[in-house]
C-alpha positions in Angstrom: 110.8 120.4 102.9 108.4 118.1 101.1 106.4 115.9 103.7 106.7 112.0 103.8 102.6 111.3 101.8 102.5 107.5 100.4 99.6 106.3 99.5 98.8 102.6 100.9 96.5 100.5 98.7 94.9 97.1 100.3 95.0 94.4 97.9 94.1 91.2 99.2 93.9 88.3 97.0 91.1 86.0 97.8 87.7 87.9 97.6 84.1 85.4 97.8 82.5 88.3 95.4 84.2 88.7 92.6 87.7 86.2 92.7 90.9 88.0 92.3 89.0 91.6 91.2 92.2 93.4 91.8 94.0 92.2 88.6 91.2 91.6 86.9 91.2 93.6 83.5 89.0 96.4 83.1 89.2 98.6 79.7 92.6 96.1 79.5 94.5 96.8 82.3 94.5 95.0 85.6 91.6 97.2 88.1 94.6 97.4 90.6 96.3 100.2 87.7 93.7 102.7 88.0 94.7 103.1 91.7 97.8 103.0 91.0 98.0 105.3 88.5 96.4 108.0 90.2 98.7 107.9 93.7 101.8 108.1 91.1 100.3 111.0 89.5 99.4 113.2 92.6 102.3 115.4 93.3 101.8 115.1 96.8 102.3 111.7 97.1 106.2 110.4 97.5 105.6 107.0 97.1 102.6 104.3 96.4 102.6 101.6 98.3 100.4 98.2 98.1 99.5 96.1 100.8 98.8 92.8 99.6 99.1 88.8 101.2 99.7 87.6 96.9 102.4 87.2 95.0 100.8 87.7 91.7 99.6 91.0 93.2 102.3 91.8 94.1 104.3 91.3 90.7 101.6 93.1 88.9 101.8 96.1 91.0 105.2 96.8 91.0 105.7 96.1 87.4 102.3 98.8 87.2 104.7 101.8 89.4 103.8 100.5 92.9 106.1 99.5 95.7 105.3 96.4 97.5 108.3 96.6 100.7 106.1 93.6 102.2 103.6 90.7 101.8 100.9 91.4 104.1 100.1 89.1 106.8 97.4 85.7 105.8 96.1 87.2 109.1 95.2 90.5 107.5 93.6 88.8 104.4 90.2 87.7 105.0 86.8 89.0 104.0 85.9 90.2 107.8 89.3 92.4 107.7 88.7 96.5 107.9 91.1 98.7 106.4 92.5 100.1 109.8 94.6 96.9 110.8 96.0 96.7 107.1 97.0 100.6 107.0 98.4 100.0 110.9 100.6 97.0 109.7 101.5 99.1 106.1 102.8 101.9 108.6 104.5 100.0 111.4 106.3 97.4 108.3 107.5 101.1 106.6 108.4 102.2 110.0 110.5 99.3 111.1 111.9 98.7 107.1 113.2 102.4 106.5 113.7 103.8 110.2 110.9 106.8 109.5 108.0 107.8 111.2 104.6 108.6 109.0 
């Protein structure tokens, strides 16, 4: 049996650096579909999932292969946020949304 692997990428949409860098185009595709991309092509992987607190994200993803299940928390969003609370929220959402334990 095939173990439950998804990938979880952070997408947040405000950024002071570089403004909205996860959908902005590199080589002509949004930066977001490079990660994307390579989750859906790993063969371990069941399902790629982005974490994200914009809608625009959001849309982009999931027309790029990605599932967005939830919007991330504004809580979750800002610059001083580490990756641990996002994944922890990604997990507990998928946990609570399709009765599964990862």
């Amino acid at each position: 049996m095939k173990p439950n692997i998804y990938t979880v990428i952070p997408a947040r949409g405000g950024s002071k650096s570089v403004p909205r860098k996860n959908i902005k185009p590199l080589n002509g595709h949004p930066l977001i579909k490079y990660s994307i991309d390579y989750s859906n092509s790993c063969s371990l992987v069941n399902r790629t999932i982005v974490s994200t607190d914009d809608e625009e994200i959001a849309e982009i993803a999931q027309d790029l292969g990605a599932d967005v299940p939830f919007m991330r928390p504004q809580s979750l969003g800002g610059d001083l946020v580490q990756d641990y609370p996002v994944i922890l929220h990604a997990l507990n959402a998928m946990e609570e949304m399709y009765k599964e334990n990862y």
